[in-house]
C-alpha positions in Angstrom: 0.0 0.0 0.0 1.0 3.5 -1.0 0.2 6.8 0.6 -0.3 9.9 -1.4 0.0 13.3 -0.5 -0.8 16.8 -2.4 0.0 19.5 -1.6 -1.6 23.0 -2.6 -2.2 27.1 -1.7 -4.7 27.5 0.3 -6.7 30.0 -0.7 -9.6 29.9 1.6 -12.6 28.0 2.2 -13.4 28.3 -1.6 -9.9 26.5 -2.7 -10.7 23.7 0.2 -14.9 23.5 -0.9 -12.9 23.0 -5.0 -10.0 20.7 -3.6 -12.9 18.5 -1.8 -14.8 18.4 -5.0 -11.8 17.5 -7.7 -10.9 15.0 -5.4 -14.0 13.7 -4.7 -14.7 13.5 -8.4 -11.4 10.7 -8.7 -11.5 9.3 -5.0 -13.7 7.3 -2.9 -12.0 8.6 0.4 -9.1 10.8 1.4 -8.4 13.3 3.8 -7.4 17.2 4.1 -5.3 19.1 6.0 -4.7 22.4 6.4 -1.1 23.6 7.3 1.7 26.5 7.0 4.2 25.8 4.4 7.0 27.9 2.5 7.5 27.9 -1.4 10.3 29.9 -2.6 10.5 31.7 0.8 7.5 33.2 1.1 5.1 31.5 3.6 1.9 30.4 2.8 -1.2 28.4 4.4 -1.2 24.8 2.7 -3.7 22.6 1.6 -2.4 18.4 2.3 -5.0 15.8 0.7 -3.6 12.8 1.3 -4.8 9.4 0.2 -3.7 5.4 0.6 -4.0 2.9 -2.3 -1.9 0.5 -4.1 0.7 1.6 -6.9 -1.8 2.3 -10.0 -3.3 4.6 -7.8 -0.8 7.1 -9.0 -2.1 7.8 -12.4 -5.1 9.0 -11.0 -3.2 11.3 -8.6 -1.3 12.7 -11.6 -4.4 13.4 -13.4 -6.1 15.3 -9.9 -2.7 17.3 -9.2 -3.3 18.5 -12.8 -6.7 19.3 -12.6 -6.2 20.9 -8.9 -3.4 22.6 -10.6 -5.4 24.4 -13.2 -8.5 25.2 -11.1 -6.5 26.8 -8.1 -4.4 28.4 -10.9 -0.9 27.6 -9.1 2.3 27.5 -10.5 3.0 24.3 -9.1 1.7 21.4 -7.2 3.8 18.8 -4.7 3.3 15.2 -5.0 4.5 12.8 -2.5 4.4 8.8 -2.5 5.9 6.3 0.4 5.0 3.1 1.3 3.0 2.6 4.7 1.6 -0.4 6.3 -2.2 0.8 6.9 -5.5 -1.8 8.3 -8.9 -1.2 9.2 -9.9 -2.1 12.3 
């Protein structure tokens, strides 16, 4: 198993309510953060969806970061990938 992570501007409650829908539109569950990050160093409040699946999962996190990308009209987006151990209990 794989976990995901994006990372974004946040921009508000708008940029969170369009992040929540993108991702809603390619995922059946995943989970936001907010946070303070720093990107070229300037500070900035953050947006973290992150998300667990298996390896093909990562096509469809390309094709989100793209999407979220364009909407949020950002000059870049962070993707990260590691393995985890995860179970349901």
């Amino acid at each position: 198993m794989r976990a995901f992570r994006i990372y974004t501007e946040d921009l508000g409650d708008r940029a969170l309510q369009e992040v929540i829908k993108l991702a809603g539109s390619y995922l059946e569950g995943f989970t936001v953060y907010r946070g303070q990050g720093v990107w070229r160093g300037q500070s900035e409040a953050s947006l973290i969806l992150e998300v667990l699946g298996d390896d093909s999962l990562g096509r469809t996190i390309q094709g989100l970061a793209a999407q979220l990308k364009e909407a949020l009209h950002q000059e870049a987006i962070l993707i990260t990938e590691a393995p985890v151990t995860a179970r349901l209990i």
